[in-house]
N, C-alpha and C positions, 0 to 999 in steps of 0.2 A: 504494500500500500504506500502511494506517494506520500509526503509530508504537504501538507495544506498550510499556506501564510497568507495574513492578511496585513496590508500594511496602512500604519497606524499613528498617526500625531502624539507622542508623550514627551510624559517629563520624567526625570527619575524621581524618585523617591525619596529624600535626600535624610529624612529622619525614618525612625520605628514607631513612629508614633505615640513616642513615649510620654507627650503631652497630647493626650488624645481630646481633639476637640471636636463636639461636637452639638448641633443646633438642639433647638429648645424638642424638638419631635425623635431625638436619638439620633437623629442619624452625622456621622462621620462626615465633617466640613474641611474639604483639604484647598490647595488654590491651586489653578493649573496656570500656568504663563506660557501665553504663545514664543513669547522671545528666549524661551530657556529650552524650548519645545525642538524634540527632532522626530523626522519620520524614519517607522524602524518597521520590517518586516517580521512580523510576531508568526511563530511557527506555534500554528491550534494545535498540536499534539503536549505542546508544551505548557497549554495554560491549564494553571492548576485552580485558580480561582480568578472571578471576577466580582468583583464589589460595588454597589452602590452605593454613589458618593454625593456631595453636594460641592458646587466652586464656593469658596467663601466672597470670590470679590464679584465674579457676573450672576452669582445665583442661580445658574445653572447645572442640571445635570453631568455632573460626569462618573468617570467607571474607574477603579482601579484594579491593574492587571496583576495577579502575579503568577507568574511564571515557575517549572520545576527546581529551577535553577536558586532561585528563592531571590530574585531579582522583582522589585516592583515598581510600577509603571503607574500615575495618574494618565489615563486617558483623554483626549479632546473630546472623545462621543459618551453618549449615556450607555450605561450599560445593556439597554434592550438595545440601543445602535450598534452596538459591537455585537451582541448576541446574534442577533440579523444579520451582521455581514460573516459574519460567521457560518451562519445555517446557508447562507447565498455559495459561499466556498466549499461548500460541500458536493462531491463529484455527482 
């Protein structure tokens, strides 16, 4: 079976989250910055989790990726956007 990649606008991940913030409804508010952002071809066999996140500064949806590798990625898309282009990459 071939390896399936989709490629993807991120940021790294620069902490562990060891100040974990988070909005008044639970959920996980991280900030993605297009200027710190690279596109990277993420190989689907290697994602181990995707996360729903909120941008703290546009207030928008995003995703964060992590990978086998235990590498993690904020994403530019939400996480049903990444989940979709995901099932779309599928043979």
């Amino acid at each position: 079976m071939a390896t399936r990649f989709i490629l993807e606008d991120v940021a790294v991940v620069e902490n562990d989250f060891s100040a974990d913030s988070r909005d008044k409804d639970g959920m996980r508010v991280v900030t993605y910055e297009a200027r710190r952002s690279i596109s990277l071809q993420l190989a689907i066999d290697h994602i181990v989790q995707i996360e729903v996140v909120k941008d703290s500064k546009a207030g928008q949806d995003r995703s964060i990726v992590t990978l086998s590798s235990g590498v993690r990625y904020v994403s530019r898309r939400s996480a049903q956007e990444l989940c979709a282009a995901i099932e779309k990459a599928a043979p």
